[in-house]
C-alpha positions as CSV (number, residue, x, y, z in Angstrom):
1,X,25.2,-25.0,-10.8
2,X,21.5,-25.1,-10.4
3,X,20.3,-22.8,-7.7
4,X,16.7,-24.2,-6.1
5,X,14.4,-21.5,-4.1
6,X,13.2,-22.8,-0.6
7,X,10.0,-21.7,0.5
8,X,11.3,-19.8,3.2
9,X,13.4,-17.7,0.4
10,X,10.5,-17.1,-2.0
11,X,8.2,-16.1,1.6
12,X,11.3,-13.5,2.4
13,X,11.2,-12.0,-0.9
14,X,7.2,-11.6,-1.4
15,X,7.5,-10.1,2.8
16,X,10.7,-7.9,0.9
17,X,8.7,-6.9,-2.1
18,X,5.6,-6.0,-0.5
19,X,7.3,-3.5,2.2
20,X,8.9,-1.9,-0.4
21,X,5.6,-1.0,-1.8
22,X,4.5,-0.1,1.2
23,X,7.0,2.4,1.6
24,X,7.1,3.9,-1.7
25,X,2.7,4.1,-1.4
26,X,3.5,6.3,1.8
27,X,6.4,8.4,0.8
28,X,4.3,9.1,-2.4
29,X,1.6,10.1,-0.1
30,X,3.5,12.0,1.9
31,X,4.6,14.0,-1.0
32,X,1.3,14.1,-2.5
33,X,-1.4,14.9,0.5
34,X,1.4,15.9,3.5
35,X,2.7,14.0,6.4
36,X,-0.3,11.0,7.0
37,X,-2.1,10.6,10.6
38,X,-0.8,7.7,12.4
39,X,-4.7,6.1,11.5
40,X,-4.0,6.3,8.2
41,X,-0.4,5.6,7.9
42,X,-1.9,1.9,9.3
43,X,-4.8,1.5,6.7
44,X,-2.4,2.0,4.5
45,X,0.1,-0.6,5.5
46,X,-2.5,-3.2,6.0
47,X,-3.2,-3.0,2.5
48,X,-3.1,-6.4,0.1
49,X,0.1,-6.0,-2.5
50,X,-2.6,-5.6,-5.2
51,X,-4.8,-3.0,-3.7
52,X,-0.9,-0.8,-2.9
53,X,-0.9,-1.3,-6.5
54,X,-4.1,0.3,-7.3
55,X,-3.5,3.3,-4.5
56,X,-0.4,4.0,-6.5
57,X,-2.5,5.5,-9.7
58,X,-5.4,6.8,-7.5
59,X,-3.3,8.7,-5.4
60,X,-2.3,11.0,-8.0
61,X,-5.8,12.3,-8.6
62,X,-5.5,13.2,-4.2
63,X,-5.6,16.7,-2.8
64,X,-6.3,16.3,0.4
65,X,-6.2,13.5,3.4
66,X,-9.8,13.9,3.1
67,X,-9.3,12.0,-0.9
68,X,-7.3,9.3,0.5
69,X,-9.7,8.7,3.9
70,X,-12.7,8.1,1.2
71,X,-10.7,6.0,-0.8
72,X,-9.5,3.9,1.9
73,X,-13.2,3.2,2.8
74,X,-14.4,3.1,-0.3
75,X,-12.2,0.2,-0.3
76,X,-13.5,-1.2,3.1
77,X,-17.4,-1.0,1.8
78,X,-15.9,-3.1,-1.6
79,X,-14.8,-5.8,0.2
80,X,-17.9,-6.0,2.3
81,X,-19.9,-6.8,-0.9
């Protein structure tokens, strides 16, 4: 029996998939740099799938809060270009 994908099933999975990440970018973080500000902790979540994706590797050069705060707006000034 052929099984078709609505929409609404492929939006819940992307939503699904993209939480995840979310939550394995903090609890790496967490790990990594220590328990995040609530400031942070939202830049973080806000974050597009692809740029999680890129945090992922960076964050494994981090030391400090400090590392991830100039990341983050390194980030911001990117997308301002």
């Amino acid at each position: 029996m052929t099984h078709f994908v609505t929409s609404f099933e492929e939006i819940g999975r992307a939503e699904g998939r993209l939480e995840e990440r979310q939550a394995l970018v903090l609890r790496l973080l967490n790990r990594k740099i220590g328990p995040l500000a609530n400031k942070l902790q939202v830049r973080v979540a806000v974050l597009a799938p692809d740029t999680l994706l890129t945090l992922s590797e960076a964050l494994l050069d981090f030391t400090s809060q400090s590392d991830l705060l100039a990341w983050l707006d390194q980030q911001d000034h990117a997308s301002e270009a």
